[in-house]
MOPAC internal coordinates of N, CA, C and O (Angstrom, degrees):
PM7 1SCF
backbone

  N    0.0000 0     0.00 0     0.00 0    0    0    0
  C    1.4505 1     0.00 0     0.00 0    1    0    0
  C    1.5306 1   108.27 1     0.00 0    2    1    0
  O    1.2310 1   124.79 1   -27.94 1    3    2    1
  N    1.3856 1   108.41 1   152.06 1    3    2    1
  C    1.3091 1    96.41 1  -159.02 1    5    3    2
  C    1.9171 1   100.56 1  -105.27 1    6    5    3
  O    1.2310 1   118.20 1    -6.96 1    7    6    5
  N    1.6416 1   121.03 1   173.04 1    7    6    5
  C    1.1094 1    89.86 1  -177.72 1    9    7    6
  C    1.6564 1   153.98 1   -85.02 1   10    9    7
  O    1.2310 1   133.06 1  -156.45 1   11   10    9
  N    2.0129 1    92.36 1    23.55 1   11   10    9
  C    1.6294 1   103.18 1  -174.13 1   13   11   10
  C    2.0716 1    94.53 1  -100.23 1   14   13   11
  O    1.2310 1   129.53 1   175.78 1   15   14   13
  N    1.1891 1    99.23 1    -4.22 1   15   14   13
  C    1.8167 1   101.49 1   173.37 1   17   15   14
  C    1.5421 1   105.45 1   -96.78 1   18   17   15
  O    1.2310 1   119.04 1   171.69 1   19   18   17
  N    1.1783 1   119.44 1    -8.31 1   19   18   17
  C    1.8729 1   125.02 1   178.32 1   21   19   18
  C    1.5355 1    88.33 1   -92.35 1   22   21   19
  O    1.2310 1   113.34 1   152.81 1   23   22   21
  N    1.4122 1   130.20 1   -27.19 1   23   22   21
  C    1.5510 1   110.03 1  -153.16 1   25   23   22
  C    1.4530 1    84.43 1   -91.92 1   26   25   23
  O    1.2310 1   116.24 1   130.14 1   27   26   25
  N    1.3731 1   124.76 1   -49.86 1   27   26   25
  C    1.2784 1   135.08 1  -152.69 1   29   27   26
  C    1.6481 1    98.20 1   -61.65 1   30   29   27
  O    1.2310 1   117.12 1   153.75 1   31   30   29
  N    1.2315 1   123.08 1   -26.25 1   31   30   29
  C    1.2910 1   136.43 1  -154.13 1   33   31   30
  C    1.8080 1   103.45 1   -91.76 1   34   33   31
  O    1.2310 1   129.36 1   138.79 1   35   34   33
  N    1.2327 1    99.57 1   -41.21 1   35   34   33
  C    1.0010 1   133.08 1   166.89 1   37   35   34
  C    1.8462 1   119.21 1   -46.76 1   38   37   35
  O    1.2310 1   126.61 1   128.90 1   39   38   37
  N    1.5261 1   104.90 1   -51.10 1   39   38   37
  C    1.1428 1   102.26 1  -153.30 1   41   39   38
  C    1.9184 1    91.64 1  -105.53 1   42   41   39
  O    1.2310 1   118.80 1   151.16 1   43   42   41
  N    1.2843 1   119.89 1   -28.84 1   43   42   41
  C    1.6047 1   137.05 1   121.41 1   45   43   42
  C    1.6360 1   109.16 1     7.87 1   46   45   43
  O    1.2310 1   120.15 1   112.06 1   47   46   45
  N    1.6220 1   117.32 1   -67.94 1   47   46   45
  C    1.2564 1   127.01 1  -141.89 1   49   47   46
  C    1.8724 1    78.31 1   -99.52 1   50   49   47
  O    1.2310 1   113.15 1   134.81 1   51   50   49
  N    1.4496 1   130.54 1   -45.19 1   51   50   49
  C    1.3033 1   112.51 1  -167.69 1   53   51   50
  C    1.7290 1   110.38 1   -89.88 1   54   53   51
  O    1.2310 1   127.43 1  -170.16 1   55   54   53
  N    1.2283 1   103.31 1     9.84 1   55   54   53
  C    1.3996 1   105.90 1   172.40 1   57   55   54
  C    1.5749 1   107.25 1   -82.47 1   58   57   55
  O    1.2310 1   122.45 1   128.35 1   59   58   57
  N    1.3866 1   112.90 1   -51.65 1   59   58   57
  C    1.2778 1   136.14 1  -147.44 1   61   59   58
  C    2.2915 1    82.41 1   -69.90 1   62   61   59
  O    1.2310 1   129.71 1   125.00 1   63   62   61
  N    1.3826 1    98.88 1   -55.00 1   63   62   61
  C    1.5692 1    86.13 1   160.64 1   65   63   62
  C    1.2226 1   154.28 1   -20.61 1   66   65   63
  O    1.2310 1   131.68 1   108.67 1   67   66   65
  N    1.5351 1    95.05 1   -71.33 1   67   66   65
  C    1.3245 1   123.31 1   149.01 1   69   67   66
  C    1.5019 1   140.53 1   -37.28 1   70   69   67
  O    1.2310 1   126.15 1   135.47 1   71   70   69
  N    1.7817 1   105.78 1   -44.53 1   71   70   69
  C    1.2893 1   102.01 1   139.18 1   73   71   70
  C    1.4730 1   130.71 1   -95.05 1   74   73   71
  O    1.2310 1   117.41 1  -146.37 1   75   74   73
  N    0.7668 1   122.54 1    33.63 1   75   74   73
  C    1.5163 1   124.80 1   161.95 1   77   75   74
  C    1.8372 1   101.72 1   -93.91 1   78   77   75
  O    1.2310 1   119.07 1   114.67 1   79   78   77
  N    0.8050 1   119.38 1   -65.33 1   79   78   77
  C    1.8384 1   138.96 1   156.91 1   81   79   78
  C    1.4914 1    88.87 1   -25.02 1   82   81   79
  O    1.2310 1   108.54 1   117.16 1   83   82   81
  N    1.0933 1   139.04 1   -62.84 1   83   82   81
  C    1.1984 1   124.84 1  -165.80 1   85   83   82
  C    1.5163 1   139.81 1   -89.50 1   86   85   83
  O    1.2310 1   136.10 1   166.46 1   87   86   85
  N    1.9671 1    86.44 1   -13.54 1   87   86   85
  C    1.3103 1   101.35 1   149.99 1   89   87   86
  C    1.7147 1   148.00 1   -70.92 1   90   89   87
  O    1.2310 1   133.76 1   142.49 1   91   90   89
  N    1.1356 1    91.00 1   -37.51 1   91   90   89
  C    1.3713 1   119.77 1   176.29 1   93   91   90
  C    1.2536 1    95.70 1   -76.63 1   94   93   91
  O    1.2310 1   102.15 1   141.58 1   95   94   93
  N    1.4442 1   150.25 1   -38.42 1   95   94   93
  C    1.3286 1   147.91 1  -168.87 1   97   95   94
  C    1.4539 1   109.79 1   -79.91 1   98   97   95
  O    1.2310 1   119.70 1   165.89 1   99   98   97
  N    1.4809 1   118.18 1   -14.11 1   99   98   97
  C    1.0857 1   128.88 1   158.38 1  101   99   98
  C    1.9069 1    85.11 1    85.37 1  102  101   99
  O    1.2310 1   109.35 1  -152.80 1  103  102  101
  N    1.6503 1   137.56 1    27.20 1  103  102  101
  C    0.9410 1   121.28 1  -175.64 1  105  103  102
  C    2.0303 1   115.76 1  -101.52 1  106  105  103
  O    1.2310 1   126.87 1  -118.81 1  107  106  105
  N    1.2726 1   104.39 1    61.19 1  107  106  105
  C    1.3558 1   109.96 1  -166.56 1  109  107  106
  C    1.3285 1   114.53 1   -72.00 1  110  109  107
  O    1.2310 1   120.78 1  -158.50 1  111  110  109
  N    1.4729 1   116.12 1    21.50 1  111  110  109
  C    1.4207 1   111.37 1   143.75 1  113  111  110
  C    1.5440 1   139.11 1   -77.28 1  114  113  111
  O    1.2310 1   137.20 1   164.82 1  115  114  113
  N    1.5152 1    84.30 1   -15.18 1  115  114  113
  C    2.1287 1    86.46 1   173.88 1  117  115  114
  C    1.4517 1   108.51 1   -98.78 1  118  117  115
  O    1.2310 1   122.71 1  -152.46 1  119  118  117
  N    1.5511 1   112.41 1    27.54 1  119  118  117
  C    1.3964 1   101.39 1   179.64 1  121  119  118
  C    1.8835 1   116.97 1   -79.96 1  122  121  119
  O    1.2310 1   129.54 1   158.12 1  123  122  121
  N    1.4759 1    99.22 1   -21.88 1  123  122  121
  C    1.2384 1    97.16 1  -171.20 1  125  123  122
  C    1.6561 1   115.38 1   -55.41 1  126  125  123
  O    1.2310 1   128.86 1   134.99 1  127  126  125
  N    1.6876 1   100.53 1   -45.01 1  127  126  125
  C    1.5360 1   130.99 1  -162.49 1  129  127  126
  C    1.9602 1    93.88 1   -67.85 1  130  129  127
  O    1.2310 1   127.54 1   137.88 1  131  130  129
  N    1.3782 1   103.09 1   -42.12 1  131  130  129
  C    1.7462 1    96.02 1  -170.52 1  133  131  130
  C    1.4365 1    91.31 1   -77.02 1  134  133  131
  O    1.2310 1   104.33 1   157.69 1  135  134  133
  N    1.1894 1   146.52 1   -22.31 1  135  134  133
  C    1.3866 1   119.81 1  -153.04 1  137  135  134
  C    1.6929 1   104.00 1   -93.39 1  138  137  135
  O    1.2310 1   128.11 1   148.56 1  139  138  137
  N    1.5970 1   101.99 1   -31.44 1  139  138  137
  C    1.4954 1   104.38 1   169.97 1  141  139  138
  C    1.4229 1   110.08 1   -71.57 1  142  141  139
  O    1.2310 1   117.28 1   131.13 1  143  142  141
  N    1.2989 1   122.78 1   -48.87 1  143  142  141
  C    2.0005 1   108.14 1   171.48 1  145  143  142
  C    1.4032 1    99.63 1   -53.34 1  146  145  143
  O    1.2310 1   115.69 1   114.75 1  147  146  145
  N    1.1690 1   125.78 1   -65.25 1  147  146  145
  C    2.0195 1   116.96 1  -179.60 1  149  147  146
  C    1.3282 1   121.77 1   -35.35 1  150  149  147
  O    1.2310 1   119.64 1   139.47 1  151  150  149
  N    1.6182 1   118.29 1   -40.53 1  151  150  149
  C    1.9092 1   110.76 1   172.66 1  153  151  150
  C    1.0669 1   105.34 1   -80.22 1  154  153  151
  O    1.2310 1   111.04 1   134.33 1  155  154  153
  N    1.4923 1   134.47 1   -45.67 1  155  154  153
  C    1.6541 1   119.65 1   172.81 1  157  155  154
  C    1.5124 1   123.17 1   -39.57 1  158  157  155
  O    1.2310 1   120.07 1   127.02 1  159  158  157
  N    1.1195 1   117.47 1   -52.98 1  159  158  157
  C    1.6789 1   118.62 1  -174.49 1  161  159  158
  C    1.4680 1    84.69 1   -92.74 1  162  161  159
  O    1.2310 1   100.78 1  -118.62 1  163  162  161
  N    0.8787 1   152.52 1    61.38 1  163  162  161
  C    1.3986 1   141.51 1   126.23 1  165  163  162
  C    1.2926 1    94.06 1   -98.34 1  166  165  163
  O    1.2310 1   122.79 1    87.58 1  167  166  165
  N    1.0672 1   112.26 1   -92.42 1  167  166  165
  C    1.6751 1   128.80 1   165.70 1  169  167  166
  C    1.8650 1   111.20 1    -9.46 1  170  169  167
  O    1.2310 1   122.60 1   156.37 1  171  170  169
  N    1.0474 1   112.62 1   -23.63 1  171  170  169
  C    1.2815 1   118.81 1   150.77 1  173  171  170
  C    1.8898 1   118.33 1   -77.53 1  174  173  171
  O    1.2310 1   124.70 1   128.67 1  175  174  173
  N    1.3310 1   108.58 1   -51.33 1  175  174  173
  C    1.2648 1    94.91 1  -157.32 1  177  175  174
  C    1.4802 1    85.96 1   -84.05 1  178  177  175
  O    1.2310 1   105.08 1   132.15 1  179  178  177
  N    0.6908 1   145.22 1   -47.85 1  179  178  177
  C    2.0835 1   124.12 1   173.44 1  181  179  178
  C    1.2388 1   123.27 1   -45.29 1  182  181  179
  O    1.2310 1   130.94 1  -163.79 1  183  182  181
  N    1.3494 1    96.49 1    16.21 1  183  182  181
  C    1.8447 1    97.24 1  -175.48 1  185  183  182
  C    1.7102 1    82.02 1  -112.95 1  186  185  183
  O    1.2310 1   125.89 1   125.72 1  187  186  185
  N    1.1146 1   106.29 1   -54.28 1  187  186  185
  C    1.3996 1   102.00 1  -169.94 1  189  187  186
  C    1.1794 1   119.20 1   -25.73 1  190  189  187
  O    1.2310 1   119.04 1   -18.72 1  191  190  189
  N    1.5233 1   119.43 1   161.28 1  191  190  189
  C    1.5735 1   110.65 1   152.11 1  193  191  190
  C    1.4383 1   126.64 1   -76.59 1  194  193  191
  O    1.2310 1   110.40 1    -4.74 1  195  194  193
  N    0.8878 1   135.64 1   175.26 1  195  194  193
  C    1.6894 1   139.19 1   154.25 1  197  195  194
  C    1.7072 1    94.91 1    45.49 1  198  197  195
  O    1.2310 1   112.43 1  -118.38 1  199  198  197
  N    1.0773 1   131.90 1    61.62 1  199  198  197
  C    1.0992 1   138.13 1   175.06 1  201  199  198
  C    1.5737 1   110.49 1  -126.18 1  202  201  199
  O    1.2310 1   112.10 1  -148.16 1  203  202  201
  N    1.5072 1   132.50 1    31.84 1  203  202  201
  C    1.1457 1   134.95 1   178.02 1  205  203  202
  C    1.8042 1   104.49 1   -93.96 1  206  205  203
  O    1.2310 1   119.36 1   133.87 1  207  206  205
  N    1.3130 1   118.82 1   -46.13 1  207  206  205
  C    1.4575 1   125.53 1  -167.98 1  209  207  206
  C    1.9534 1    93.88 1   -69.19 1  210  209  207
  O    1.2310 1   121.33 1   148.96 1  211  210  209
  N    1.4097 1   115.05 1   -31.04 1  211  210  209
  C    1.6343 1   115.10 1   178.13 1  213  211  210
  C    1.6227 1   105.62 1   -74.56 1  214  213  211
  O    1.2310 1   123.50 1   141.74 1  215  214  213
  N    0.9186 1   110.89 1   -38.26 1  215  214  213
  C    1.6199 1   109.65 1  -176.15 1  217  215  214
  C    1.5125 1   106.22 1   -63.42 1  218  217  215
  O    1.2310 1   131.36 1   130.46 1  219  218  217
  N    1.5786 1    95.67 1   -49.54 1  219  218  217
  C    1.5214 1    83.98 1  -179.04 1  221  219  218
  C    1.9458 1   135.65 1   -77.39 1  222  221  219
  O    1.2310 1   132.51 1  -178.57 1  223  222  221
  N    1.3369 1    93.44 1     1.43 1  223  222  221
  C    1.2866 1   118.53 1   170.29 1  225  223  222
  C    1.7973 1   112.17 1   -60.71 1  226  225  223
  O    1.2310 1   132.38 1   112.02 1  227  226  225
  N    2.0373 1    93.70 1   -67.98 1  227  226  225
  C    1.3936 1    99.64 1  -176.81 1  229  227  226
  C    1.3654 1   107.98 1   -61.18 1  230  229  227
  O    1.2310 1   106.26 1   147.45 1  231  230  229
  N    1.8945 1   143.14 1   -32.55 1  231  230  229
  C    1.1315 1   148.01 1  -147.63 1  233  231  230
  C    1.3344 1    90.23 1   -41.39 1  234  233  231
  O    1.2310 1   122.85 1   102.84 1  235  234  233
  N    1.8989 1   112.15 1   -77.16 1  235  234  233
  C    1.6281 1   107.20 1  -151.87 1  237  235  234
  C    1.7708 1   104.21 1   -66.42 1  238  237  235
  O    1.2310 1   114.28 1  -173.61 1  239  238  237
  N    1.2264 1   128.43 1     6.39 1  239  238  237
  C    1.6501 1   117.90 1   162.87 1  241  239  238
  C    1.0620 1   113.38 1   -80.00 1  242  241  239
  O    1.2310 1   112.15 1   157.94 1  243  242  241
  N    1.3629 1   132.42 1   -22.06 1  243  242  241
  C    1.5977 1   138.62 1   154.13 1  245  243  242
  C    1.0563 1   123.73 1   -70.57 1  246  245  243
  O    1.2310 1   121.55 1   140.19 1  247  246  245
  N    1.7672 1   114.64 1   -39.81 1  247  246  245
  C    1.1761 1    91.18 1   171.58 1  249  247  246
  C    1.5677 1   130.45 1   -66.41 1  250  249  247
  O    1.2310 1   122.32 1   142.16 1  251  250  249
  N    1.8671 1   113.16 1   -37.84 1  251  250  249
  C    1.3528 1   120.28 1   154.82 1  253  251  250
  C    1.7024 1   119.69 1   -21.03 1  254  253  251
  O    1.2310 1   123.04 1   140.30 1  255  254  253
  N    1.2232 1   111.77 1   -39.70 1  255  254  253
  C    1.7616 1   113.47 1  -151.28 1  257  255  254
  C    1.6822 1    86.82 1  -101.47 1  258  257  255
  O    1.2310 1   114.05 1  -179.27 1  259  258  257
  N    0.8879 1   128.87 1     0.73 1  259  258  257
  C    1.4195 1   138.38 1  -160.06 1  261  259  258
  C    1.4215 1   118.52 1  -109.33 1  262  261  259
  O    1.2310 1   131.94 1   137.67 1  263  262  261
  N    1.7806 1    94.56 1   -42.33 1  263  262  261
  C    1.2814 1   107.54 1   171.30 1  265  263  262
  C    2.1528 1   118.39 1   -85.40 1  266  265  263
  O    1.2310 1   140.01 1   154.70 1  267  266  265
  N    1.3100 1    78.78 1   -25.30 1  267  266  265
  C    1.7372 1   100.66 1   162.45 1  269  267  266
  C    1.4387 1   127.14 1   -47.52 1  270  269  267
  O    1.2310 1   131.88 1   125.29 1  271  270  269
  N    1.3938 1    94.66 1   -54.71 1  271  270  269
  C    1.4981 1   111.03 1  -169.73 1  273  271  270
  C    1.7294 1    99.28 1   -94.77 1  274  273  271
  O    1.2310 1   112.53 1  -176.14 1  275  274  273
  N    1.1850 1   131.71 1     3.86 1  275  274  273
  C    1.5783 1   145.13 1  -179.62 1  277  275  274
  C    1.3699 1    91.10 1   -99.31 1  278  277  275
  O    1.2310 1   103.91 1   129.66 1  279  278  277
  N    1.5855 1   147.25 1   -50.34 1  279  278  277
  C    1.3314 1   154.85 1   172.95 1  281  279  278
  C    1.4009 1   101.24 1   -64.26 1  282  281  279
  O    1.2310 1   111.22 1   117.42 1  283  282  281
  N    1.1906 1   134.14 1   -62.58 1  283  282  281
  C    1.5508 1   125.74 1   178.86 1  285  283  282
  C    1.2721 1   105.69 1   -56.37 1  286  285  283
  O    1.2310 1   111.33 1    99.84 1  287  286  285
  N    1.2263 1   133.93 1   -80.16 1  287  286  285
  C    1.4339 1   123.60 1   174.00 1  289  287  286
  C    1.9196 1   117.26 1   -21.61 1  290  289  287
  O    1.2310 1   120.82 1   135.50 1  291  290  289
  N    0.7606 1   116.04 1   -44.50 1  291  290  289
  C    1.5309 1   112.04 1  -170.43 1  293  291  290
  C    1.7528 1    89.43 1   -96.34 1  294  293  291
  O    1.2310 1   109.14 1   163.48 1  295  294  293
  N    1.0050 1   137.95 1   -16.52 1  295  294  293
  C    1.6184 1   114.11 1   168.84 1  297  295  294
  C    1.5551 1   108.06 1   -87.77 1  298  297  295
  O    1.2310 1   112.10 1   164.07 1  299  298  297
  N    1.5314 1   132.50 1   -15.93 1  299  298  297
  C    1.1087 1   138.79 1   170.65 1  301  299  298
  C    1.8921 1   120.14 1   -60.80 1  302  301  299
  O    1.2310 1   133.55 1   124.97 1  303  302  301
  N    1.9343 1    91.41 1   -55.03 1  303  302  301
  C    1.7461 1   108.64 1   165.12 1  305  303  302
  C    1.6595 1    99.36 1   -53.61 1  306  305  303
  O    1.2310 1   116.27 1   111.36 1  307  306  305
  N    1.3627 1   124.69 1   -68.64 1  307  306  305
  C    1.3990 1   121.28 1  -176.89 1  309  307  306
  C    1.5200 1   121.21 1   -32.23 1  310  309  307
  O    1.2310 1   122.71 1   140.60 1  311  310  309
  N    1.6483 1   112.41 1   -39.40 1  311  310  309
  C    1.3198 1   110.33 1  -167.99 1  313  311  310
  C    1.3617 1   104.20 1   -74.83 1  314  313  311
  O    1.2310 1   121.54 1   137.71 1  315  314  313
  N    1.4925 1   114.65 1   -42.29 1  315  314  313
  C    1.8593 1   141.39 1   178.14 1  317  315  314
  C    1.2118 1   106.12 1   -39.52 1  318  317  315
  O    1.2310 1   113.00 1   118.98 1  319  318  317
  N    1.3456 1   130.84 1   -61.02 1  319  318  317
  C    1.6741 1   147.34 1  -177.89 1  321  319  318
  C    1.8226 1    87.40 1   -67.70 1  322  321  319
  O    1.2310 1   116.63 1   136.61 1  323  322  321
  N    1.1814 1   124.01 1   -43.39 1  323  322  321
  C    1.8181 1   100.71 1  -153.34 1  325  323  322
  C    2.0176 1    88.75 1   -74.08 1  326  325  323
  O    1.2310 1   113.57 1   129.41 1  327  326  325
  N    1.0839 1   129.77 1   -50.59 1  327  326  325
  C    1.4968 1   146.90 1   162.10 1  329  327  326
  C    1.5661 1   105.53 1    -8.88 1  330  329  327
  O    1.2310 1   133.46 1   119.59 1  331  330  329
  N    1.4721 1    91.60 1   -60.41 1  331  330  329
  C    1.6952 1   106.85 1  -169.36 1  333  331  330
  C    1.1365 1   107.47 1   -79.58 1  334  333  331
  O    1.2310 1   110.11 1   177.32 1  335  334  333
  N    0.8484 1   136.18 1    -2.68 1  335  334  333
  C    1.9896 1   145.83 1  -177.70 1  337  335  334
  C    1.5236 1    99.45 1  -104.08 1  338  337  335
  O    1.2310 1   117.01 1   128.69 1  339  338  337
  N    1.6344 1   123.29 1   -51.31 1  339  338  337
  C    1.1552 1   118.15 1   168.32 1  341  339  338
  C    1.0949 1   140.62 1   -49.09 1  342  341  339
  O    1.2310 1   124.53 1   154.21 1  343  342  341
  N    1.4267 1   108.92 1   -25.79 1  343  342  341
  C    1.4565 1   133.01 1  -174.40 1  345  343  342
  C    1.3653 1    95.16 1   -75.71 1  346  345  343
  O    1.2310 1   122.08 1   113.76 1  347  346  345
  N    1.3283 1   113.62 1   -66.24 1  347  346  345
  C    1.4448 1   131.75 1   179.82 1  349  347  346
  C    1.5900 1   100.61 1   -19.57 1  350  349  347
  O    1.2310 1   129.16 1    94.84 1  351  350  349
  N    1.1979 1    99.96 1   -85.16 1  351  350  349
  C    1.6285 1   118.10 1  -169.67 1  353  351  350
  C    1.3270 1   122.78 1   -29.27 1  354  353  351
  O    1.2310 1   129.25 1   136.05 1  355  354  353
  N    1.8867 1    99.78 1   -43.95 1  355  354  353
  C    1.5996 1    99.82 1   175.58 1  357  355  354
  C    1.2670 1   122.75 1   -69.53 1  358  357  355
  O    1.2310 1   125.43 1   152.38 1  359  358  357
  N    1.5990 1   107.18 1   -27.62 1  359  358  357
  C    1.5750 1    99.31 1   175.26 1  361  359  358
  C    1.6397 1   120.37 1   -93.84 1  362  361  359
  O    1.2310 1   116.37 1  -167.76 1  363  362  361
  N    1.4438 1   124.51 1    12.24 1  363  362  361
  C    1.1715 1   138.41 1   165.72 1  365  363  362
  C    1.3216 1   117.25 1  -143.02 1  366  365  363
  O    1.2310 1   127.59 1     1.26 1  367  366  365
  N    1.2411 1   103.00 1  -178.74 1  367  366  365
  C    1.5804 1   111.56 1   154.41 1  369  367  366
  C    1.7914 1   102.54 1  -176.54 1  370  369  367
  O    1.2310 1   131.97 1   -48.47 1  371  370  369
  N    1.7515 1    94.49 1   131.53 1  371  370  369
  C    1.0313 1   115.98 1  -168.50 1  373  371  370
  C    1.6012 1    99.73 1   -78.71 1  374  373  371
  O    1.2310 1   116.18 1   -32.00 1  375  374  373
  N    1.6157 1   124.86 1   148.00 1  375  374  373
  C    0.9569 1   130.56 1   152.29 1  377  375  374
  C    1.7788 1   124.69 1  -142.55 1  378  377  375
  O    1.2310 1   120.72 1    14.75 1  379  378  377
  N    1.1085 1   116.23 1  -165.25 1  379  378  377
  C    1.8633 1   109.60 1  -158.03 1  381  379  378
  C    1.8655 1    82.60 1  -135.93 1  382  381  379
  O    1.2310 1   128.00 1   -59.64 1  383  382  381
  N    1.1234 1   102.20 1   120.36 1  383  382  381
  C    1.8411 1   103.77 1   135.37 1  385  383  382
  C    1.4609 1   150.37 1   -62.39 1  386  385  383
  O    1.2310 1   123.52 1   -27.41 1  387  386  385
  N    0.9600 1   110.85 1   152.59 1  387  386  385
  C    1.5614 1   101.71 1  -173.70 1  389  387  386
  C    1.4615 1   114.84 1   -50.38 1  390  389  387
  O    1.2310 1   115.62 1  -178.57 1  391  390  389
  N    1.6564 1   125.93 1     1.43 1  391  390  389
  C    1.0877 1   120.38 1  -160.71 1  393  391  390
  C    2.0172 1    99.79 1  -100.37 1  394  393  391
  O    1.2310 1   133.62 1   150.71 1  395  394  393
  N    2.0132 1    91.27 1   -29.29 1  395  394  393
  C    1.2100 1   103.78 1   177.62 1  397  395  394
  C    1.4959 1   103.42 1   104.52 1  398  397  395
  O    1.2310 1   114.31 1  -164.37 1  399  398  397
  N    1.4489 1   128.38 1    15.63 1  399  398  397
  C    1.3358 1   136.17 1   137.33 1  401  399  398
  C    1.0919 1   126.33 1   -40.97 1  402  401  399
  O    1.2310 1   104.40 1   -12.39 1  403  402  401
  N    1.2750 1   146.40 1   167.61 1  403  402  401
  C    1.4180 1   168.28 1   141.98 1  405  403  402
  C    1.3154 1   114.98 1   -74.50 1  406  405  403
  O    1.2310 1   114.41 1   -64.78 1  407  406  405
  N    1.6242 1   128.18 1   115.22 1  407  406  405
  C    1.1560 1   131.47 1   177.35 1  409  407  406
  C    1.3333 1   111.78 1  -129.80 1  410  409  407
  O    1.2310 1   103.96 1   -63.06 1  411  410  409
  N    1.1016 1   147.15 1   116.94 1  411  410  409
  C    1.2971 1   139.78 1   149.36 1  413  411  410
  C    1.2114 1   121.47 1   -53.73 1  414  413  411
  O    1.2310 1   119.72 1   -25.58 1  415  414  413
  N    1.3277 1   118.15 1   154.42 1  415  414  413
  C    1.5975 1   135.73 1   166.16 1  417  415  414
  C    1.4556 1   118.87 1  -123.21 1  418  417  415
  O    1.2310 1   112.65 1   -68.57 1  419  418  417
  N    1.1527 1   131.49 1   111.43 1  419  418  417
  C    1.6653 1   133.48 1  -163.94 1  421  419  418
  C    1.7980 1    76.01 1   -91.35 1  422  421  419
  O    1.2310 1   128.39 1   -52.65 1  423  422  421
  N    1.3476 1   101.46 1   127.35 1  423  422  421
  C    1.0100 1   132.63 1   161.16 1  425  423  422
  C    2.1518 1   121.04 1   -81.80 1  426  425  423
  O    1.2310 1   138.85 1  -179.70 1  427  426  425
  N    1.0385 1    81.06 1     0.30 1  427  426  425
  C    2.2101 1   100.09 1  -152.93 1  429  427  426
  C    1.2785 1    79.19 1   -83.75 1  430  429  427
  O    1.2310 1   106.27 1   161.87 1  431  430  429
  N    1.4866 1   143.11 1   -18.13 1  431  430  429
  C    1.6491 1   123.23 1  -127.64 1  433  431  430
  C    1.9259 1    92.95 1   -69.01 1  434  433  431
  O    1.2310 1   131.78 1   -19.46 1  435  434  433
  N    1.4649 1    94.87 1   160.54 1  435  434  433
  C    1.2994 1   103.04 1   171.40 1  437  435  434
  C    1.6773 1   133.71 1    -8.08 1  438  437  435
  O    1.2310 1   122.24 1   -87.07 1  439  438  437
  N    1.0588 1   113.32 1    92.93 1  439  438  437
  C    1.6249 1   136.13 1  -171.10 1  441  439  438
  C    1.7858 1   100.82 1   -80.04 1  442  441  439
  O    1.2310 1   122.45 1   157.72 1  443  442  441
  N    1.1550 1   112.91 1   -22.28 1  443  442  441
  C    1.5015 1   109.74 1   165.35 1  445  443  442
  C    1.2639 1   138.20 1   -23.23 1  446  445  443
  O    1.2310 1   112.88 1   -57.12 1  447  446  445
  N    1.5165 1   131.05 1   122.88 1  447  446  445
  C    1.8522 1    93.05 1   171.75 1  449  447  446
  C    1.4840 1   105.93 1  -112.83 1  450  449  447
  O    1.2310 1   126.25 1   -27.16 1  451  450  449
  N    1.2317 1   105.59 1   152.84 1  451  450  449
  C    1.5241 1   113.66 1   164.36 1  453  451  450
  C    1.4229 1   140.29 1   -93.73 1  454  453  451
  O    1.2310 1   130.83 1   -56.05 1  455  454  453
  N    1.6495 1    96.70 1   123.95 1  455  454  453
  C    1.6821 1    96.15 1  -166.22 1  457  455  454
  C    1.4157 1    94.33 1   -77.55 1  458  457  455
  O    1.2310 1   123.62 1   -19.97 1  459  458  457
  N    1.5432 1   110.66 1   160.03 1  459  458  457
  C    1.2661 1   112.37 1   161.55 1  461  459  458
  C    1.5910 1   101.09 1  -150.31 1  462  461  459
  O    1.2310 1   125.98 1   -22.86 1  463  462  461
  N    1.5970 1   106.12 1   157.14 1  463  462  461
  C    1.3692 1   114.60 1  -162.69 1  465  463  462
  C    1.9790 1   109.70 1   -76.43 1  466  465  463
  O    1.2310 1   120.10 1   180.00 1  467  466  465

């Protein structure tokens, strides 16, 4: 590899860092910015020559950041669903009869107030 596929490879390996750092930091606002520097220097290093033994170097750091961002995503859905249940609750609440049915209770009822003289 020659030495603009070592730099690229290079700068590849402290990116791939960087988002790891940014995963774990839970800061998924710089994802847009890393993912466009991440396809550019890819797109470099497949141009390169002899850049198969480097690819396969960085692979399992992607795969790491991959499996990262597969764990954030599903603790994000997790938080989304617990939200949506909460919501739920305030405007109902489910309960069972002695029979062991399912009943709801609208909690919403008339929020009105009443004047009285």
């Amino acid at each position: 590899m020659d030495k603009e596929g070592q730099d690229t490879a290079r700068a590849l390996d402290v990116l791939l860092e960087e988002e790891r750092k940014a995963l774990l930091n839970g800061e998924f606002s710089k994802f847009e910015e890393l993912i466009a520097r991440k396809e550019a220097l890819i797109e470099l290093l497949v141009e390169a020559p002899d850049t198969a033994e480097t690819m396969t170097s960085l692979a399992s750091r992607m795969t790491r950041n991959q499996d990262l961002l597969s764990t954030a995503l599903d603790g994000v859905r997790s938080v989304a669903h617990r939200l949506s249940e909460l919501r739920k609750v305030r405007g109902s609440l489910d309960t069972y009869d002695k029979s062991g049915q399912r009943r709801s209770v609208d909690l919403q009822a008339d929020r009105s107030l009443e004047k009285r003289a």
